[in-house]
Biopython code that builds the backbone (N, CA, C, O; Angstrom):
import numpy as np
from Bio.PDB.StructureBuilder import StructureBuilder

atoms = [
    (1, "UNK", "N", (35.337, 4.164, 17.467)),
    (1, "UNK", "CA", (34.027, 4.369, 16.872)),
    (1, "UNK", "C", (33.780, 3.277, 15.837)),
    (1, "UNK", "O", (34.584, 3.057, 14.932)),
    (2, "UNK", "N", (32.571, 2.558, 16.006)),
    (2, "UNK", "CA", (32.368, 1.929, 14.881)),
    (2, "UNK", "C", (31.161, 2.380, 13.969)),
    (2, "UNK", "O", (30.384, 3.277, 14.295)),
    (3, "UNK", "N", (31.076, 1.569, 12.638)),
    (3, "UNK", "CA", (30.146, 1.811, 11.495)),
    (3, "UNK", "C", (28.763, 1.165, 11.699)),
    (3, "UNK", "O", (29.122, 0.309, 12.508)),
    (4, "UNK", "N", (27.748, 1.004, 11.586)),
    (4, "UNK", "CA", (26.724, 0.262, 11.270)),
    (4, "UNK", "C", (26.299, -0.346, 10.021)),
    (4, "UNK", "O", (26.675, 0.499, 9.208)),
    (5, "UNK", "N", (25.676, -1.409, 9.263)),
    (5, "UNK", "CA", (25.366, -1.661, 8.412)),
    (5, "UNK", "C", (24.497, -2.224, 8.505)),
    (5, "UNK", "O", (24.313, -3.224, 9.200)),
    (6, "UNK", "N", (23.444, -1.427, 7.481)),
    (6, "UNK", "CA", (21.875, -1.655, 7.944)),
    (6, "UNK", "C", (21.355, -2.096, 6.704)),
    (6, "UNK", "O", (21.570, -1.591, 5.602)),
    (7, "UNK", "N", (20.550, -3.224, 7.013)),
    (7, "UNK", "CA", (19.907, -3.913, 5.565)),
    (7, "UNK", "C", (18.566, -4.327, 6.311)),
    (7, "UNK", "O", (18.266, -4.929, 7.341)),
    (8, "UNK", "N", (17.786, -3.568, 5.052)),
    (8, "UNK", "CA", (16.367, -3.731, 5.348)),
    (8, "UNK", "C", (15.649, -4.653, 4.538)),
    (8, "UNK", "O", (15.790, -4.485, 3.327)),
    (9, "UNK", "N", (14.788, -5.746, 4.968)),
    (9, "UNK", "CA", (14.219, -6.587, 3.504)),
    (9, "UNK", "C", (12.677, -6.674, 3.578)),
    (9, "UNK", "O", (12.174, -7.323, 4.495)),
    (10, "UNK", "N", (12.152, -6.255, 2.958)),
    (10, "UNK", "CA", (10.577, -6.980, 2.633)),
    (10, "UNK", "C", (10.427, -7.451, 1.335)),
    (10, "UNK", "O", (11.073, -7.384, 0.289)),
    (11, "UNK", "N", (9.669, -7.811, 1.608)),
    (11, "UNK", "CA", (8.614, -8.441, 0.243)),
    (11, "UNK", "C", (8.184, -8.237, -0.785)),
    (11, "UNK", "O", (7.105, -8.154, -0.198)),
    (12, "UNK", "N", (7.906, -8.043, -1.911)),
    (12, "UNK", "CA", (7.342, -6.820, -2.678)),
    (12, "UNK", "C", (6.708, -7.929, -3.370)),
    (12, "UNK", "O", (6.980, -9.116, -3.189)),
    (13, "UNK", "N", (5.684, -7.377, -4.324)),
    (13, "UNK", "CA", (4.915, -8.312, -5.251)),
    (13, "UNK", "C", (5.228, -7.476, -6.877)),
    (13, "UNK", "O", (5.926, -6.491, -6.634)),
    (14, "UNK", "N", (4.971, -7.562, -8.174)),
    (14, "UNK", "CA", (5.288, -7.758, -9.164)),
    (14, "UNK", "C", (4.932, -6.096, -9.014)),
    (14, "UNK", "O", (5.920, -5.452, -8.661)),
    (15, "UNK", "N", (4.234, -5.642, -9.130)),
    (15, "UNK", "CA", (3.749, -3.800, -8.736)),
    (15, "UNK", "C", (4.740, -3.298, -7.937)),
    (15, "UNK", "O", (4.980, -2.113, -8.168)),
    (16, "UNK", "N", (5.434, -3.834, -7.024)),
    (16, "UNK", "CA", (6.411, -3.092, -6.195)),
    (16, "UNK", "C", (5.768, -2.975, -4.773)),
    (16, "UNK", "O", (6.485, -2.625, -3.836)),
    (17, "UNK", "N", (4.090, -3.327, -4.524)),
    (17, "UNK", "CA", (3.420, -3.170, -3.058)),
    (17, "UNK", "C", (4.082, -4.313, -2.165)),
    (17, "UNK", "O", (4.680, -5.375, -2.335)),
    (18, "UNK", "N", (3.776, -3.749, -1.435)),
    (18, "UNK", "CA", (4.557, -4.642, 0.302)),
    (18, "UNK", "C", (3.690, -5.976, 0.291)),
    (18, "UNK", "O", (2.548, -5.967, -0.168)),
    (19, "UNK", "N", (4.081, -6.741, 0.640)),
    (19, "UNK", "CA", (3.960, -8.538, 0.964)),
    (19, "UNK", "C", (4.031, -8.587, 2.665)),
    (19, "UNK", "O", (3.339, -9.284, 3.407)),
    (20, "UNK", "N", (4.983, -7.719, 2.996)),
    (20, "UNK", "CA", (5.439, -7.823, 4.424)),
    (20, "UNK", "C", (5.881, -6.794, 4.857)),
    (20, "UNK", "O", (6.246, -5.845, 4.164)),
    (21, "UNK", "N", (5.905, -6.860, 6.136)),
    (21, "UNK", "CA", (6.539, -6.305, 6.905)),
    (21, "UNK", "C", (7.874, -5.583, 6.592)),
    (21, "UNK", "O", (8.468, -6.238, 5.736)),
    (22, "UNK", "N", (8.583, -4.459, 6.969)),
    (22, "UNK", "CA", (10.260, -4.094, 6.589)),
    (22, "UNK", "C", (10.915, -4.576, 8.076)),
    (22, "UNK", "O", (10.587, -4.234, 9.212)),
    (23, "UNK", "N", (12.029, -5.557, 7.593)),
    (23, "UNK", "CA", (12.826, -6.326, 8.513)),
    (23, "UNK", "C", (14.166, -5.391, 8.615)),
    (23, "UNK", "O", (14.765, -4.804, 7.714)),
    (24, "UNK", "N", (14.411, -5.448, 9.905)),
    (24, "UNK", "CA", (15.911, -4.312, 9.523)),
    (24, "UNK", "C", (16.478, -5.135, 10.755)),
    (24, "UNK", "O", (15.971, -5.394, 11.847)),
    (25, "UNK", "N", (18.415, -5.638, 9.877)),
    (25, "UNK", "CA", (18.950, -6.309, 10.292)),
    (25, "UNK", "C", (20.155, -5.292, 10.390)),
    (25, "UNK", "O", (20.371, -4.589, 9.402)),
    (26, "UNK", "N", (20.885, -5.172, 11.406)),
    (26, "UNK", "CA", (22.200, -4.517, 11.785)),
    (26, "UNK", "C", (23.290, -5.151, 12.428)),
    (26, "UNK", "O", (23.264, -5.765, 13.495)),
    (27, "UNK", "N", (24.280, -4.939, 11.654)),
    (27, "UNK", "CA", (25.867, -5.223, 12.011)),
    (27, "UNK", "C", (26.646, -4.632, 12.695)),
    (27, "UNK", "O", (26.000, -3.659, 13.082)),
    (28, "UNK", "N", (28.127, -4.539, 13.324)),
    (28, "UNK", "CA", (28.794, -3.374, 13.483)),
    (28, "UNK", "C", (30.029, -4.097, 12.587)),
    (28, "UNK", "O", (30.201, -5.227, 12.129)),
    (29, "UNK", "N", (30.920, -2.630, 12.583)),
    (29, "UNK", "CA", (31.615, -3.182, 11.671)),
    (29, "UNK", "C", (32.455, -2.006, 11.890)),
    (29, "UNK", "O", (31.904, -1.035, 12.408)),
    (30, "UNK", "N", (34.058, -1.901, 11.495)),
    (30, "UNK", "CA", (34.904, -1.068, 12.467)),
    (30, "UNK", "C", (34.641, 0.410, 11.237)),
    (30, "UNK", "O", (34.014, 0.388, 10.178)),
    (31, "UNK", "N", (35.389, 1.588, 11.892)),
    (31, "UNK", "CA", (35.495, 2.560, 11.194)),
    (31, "UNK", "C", (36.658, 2.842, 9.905)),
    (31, "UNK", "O", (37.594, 2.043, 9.863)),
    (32, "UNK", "N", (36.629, 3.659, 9.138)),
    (32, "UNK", "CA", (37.845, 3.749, 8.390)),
    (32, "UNK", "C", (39.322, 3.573, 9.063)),
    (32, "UNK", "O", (40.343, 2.953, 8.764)),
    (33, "UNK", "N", (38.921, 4.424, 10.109)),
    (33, "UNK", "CA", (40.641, 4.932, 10.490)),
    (33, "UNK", "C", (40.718, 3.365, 11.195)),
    (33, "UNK", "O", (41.127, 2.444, 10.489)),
    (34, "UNK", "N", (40.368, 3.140, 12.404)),
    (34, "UNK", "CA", (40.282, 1.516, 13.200)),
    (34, "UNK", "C", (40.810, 0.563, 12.193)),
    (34, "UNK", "O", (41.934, 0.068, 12.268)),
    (35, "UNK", "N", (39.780, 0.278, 11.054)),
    (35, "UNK", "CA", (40.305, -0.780, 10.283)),
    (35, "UNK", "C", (41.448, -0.460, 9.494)),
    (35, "UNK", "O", (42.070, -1.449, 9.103)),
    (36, "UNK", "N", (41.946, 0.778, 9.115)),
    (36, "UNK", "CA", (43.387, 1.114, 8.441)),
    (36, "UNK", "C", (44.523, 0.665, 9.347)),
    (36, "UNK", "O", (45.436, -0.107, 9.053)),
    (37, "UNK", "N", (44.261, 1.400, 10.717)),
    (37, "UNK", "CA", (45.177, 1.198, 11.183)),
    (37, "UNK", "C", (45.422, -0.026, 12.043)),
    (37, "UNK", "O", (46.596, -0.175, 12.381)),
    (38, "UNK", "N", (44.515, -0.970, 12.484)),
    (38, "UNK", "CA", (44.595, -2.404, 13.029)),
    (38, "UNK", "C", (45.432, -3.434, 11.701)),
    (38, "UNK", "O", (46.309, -4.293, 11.799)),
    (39, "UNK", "N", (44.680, -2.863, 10.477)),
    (39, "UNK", "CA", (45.280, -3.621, 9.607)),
    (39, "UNK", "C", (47.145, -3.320, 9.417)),
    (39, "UNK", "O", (48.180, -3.984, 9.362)),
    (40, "UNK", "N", (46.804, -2.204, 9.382)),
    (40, "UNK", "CA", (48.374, -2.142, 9.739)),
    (40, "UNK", "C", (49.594, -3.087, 10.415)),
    (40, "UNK", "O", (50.748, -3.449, 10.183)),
    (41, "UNK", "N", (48.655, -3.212, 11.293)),
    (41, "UNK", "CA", (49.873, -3.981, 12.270)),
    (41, "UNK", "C", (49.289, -5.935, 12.033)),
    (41, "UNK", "O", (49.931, -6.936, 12.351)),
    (42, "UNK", "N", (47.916, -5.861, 11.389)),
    (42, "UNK", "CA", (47.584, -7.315, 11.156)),
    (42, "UNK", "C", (46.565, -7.395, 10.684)),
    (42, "UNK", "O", (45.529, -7.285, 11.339)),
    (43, "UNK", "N", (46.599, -7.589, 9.531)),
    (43, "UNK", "CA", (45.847, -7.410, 7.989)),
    (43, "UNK", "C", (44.848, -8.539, 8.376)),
    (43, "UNK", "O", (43.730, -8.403, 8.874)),
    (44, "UNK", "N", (45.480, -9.647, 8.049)),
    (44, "UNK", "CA", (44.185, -10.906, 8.841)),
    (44, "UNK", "C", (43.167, -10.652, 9.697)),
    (44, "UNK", "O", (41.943, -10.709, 9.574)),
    (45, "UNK", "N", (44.065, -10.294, 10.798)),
    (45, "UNK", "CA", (43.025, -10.564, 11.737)),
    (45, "UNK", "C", (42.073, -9.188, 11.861)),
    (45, "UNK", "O", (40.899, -9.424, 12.147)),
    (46, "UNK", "N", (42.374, -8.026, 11.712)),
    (46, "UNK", "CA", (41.598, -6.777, 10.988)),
    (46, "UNK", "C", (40.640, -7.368, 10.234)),
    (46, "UNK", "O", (39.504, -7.542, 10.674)),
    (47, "UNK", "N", (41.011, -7.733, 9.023)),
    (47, "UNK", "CA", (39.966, -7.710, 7.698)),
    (47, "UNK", "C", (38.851, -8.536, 8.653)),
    (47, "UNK", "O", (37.696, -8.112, 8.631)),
    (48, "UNK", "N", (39.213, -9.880, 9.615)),
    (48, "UNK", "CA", (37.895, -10.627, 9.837)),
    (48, "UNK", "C", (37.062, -9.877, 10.531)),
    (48, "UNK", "O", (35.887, -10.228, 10.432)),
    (49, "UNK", "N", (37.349, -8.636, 11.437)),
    (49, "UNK", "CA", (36.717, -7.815, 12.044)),
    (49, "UNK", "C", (35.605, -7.599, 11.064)),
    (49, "UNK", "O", (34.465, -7.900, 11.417)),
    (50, "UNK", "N", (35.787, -7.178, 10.039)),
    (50, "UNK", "CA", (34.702, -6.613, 8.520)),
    (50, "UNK", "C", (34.304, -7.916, 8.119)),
    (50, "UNK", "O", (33.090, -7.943, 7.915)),
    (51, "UNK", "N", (34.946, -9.160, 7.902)),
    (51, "UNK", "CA", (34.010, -10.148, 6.865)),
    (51, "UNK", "C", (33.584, -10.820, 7.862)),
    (51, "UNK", "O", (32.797, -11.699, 7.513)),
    (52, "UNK", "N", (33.797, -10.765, 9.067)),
    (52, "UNK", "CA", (32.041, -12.139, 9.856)),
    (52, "UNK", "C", (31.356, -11.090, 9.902)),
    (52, "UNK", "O", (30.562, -11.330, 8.992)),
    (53, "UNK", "N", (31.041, -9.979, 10.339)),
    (53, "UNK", "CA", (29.796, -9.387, 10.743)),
    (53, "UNK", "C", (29.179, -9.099, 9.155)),
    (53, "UNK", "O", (28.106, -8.538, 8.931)),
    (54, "UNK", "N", (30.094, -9.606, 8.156)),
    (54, "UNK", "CA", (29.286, -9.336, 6.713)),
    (54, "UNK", "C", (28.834, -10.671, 6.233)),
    (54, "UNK", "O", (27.874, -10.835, 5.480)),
    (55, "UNK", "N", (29.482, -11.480, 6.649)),
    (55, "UNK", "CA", (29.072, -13.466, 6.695)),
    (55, "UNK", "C", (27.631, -13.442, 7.442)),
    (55, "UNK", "O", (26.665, -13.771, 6.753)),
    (56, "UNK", "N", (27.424, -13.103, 8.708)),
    (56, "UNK", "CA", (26.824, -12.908, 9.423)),
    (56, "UNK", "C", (25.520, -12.487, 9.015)),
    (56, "UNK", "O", (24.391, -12.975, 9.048)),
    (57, "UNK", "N", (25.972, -11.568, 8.673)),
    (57, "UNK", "CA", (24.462, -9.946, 8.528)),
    (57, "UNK", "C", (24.015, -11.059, 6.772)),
    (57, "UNK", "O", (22.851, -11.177, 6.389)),
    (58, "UNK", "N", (24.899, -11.530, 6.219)),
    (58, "UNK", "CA", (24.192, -11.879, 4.748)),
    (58, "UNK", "C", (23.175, -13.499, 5.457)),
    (58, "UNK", "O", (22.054, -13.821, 5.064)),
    (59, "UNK", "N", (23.982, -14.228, 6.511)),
    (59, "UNK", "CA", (22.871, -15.149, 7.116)),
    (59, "UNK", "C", (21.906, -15.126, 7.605)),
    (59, "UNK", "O", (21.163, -16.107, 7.613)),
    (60, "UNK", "N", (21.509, -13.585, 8.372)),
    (60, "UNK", "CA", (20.644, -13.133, 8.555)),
    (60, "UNK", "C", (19.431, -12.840, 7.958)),
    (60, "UNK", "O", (18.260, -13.136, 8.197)),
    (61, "UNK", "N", (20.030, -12.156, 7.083)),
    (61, "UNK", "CA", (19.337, -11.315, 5.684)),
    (61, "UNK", "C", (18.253, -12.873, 5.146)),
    (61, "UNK", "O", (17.040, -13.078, 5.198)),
    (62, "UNK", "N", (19.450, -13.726, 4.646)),
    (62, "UNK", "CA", (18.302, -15.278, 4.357)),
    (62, "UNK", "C", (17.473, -15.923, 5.323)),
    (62, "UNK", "O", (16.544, -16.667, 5.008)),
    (63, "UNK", "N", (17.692, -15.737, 6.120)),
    (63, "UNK", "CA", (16.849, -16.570, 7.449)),
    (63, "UNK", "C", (15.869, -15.541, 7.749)),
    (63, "UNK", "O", (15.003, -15.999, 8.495)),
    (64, "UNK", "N", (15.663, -14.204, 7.418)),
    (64, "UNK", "CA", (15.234, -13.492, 7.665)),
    (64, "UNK", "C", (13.690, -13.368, 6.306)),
    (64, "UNK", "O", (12.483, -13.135, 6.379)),
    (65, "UNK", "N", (14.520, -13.634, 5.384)),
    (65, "UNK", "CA", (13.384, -13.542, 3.999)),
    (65, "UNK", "C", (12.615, -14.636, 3.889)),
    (65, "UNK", "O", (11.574, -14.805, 3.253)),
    (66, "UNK", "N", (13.257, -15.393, 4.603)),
    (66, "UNK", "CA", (13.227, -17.194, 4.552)),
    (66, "UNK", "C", (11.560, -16.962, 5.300)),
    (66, "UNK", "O", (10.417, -17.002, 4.844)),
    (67, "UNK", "N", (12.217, -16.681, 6.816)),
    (67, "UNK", "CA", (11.140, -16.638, 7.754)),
    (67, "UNK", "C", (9.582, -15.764, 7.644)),
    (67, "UNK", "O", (8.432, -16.194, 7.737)),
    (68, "UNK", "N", (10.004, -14.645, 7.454)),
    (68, "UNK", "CA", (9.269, -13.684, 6.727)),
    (68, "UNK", "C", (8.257, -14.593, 5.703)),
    (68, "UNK", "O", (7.047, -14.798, 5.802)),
    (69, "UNK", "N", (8.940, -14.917, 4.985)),
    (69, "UNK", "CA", (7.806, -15.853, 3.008)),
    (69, "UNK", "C", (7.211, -16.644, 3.688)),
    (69, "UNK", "O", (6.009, -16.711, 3.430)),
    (70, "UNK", "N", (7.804, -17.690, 4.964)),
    (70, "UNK", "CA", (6.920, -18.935, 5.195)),
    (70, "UNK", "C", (5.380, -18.306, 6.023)),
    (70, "UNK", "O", (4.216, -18.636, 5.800)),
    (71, "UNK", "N", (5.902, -17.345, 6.980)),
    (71, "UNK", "CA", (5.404, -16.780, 8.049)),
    (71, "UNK", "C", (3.795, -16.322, 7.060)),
    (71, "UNK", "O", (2.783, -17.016, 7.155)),
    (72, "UNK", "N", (3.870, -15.037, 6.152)),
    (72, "UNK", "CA", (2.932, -14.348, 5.606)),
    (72, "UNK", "C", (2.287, -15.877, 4.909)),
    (72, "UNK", "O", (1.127, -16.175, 5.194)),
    (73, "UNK", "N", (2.921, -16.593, 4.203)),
    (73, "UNK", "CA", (2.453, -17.916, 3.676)),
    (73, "UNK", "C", (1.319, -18.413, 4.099)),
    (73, "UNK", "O", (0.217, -18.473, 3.553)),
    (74, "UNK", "N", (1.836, -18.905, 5.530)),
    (74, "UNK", "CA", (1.120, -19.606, 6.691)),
    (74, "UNK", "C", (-0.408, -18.746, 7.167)),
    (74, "UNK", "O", (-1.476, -19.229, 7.545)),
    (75, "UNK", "N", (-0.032, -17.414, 6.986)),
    (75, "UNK", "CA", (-1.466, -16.575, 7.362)),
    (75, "UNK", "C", (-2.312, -16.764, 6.525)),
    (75, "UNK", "O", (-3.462, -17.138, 6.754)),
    (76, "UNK", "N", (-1.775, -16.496, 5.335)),
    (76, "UNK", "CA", (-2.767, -16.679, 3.748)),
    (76, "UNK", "C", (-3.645, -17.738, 3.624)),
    (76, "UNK", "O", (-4.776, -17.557, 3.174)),
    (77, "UNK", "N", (-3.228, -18.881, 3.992)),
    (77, "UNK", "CA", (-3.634, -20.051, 3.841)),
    (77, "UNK", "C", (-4.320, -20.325, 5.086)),
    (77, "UNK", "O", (-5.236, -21.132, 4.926)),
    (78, "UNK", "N", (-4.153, -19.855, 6.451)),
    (78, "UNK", "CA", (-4.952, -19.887, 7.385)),
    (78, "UNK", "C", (-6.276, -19.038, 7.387)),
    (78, "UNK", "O", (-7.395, -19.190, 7.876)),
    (79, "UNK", "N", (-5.430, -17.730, 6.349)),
    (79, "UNK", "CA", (-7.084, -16.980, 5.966)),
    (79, "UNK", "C", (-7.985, -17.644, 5.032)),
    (79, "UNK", "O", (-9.206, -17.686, 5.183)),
    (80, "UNK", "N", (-7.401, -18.115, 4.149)),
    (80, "UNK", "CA", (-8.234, -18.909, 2.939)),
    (80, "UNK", "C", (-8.978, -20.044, 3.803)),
    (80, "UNK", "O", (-10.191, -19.838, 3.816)),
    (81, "UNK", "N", (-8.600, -21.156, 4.509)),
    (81, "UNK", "CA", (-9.004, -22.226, 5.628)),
    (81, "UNK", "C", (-10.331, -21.615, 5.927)),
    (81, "UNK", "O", (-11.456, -21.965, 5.569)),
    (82, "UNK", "N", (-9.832, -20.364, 6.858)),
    (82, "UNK", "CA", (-11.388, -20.250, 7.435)),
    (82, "UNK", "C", (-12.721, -19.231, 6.865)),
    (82, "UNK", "O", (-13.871, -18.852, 7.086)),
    (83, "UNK", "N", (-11.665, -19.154, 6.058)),
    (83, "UNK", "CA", (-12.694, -17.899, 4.795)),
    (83, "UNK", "C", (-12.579, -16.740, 5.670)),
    (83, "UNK", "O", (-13.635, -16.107, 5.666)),
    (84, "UNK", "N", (-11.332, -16.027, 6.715)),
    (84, "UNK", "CA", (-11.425, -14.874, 7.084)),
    (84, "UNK", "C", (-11.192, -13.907, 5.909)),
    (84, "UNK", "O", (-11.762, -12.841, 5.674)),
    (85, "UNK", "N", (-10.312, -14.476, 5.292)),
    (85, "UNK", "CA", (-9.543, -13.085, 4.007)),
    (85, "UNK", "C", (-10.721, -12.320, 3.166)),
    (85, "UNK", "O", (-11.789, -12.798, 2.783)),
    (86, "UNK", "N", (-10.386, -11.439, 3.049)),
    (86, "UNK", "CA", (-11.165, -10.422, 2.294)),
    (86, "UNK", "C", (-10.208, -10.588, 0.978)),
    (86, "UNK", "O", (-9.050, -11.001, 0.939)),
    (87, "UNK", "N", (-11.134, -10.093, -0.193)),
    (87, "UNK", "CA", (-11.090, -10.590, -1.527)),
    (87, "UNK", "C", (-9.890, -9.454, -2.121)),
    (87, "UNK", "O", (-9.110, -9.580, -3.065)),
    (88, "UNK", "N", (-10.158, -7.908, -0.824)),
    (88, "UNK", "CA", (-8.787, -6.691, -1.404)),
    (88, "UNK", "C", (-7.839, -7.330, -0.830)),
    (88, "UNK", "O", (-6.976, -7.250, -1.704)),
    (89, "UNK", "N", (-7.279, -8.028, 0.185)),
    (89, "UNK", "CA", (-6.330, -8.796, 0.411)),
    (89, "UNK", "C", (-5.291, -9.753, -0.389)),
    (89, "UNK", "O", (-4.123, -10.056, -0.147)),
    (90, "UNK", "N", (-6.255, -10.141, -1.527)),
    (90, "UNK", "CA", (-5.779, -11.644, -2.197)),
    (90, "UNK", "C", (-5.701, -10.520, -3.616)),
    (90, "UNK", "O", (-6.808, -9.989, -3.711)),
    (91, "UNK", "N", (-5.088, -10.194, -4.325)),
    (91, "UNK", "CA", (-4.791, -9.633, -5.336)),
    (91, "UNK", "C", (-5.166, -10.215, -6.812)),
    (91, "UNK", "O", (-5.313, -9.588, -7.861)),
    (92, "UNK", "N", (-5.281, -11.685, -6.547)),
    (92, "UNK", "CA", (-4.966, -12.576, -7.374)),
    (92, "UNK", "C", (-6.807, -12.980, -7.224)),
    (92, "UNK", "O", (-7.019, -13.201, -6.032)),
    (93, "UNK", "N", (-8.038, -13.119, -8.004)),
    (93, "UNK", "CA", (-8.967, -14.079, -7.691)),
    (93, "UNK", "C", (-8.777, -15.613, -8.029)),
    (93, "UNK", "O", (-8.293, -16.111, -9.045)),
    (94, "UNK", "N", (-9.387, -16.343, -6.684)),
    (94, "UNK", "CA", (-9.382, -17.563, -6.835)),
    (94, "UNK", "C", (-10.717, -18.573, -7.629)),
    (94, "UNK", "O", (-11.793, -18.908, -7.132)),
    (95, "UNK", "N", (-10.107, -18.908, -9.158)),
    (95, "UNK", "CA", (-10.876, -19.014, -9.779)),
    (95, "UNK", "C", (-11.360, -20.113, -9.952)),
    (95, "UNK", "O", (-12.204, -20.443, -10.785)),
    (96, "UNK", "N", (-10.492, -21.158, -8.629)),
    (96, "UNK", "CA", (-10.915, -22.579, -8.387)),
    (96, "UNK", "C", (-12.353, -22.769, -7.668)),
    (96, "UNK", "O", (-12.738, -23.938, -7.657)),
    (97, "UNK", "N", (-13.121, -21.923, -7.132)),
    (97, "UNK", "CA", (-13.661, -21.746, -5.864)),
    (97, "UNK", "C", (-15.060, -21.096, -6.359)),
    (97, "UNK", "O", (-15.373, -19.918, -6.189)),
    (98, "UNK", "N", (-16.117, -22.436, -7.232)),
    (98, "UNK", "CA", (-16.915, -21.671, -7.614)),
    (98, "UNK", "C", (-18.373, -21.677, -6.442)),
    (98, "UNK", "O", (-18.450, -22.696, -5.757)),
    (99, "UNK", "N", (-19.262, -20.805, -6.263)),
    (99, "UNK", "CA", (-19.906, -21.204, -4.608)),
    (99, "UNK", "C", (-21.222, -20.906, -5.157)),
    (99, "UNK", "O", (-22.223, -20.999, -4.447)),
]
sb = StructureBuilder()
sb.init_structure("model")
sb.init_model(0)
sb.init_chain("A")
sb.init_seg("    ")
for serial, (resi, resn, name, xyz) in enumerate(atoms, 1):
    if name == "N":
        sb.init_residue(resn, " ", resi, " ")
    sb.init_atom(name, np.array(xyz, "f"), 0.0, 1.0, " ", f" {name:<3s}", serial, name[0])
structure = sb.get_structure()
């Protein structure tokens, strides 16, 4: 039997409201007894069972927030471009933009 390890990431803005989407990234990763007793007989090669899928899941996690920030980025600025965005959208008024 193995464990799961589940890490979820979005966005949040200074209020705590969503920016994005919730990303949920999952690992496996062995059980108590599995990893006690593999380690038993070979501590090394056991433990790596637990630290790549935690190497792993933390590369994820960045490529994941990474992708996510550029992604919502890219919309914002494609909404601003064509003047689709609505003004409850943009939290912030743009006070460069007198019309």
């Amino acid at each position: 039997m193995a464990y799961k390890v589940i890490v979820t990431t979005q966005l949040v803005d200074e209020n705590g409201n969503p920016v994005t989407e919730n990303k949920v990234i999952e690992k496996d990763v062995p059980d108590f007894d599995t990893f006690d007793e593999g380690a038993r007989r070979n501590f090394k090669e056991t433990f790596s069972t637990l630290e790549k899928p935690a190497v792993n899941l933390m590369k994820d996690v960045s490529e994941t927030v990474v992708s996510s920030y550029m992604e919502t980025l890219g919309e914002k600025k494609k909404q601003k471009e064509t003047g689709s965005g609505s003004s409850s959208s943009n939290p912030k008024p743009d006070s460069s933009s007198a019309t």
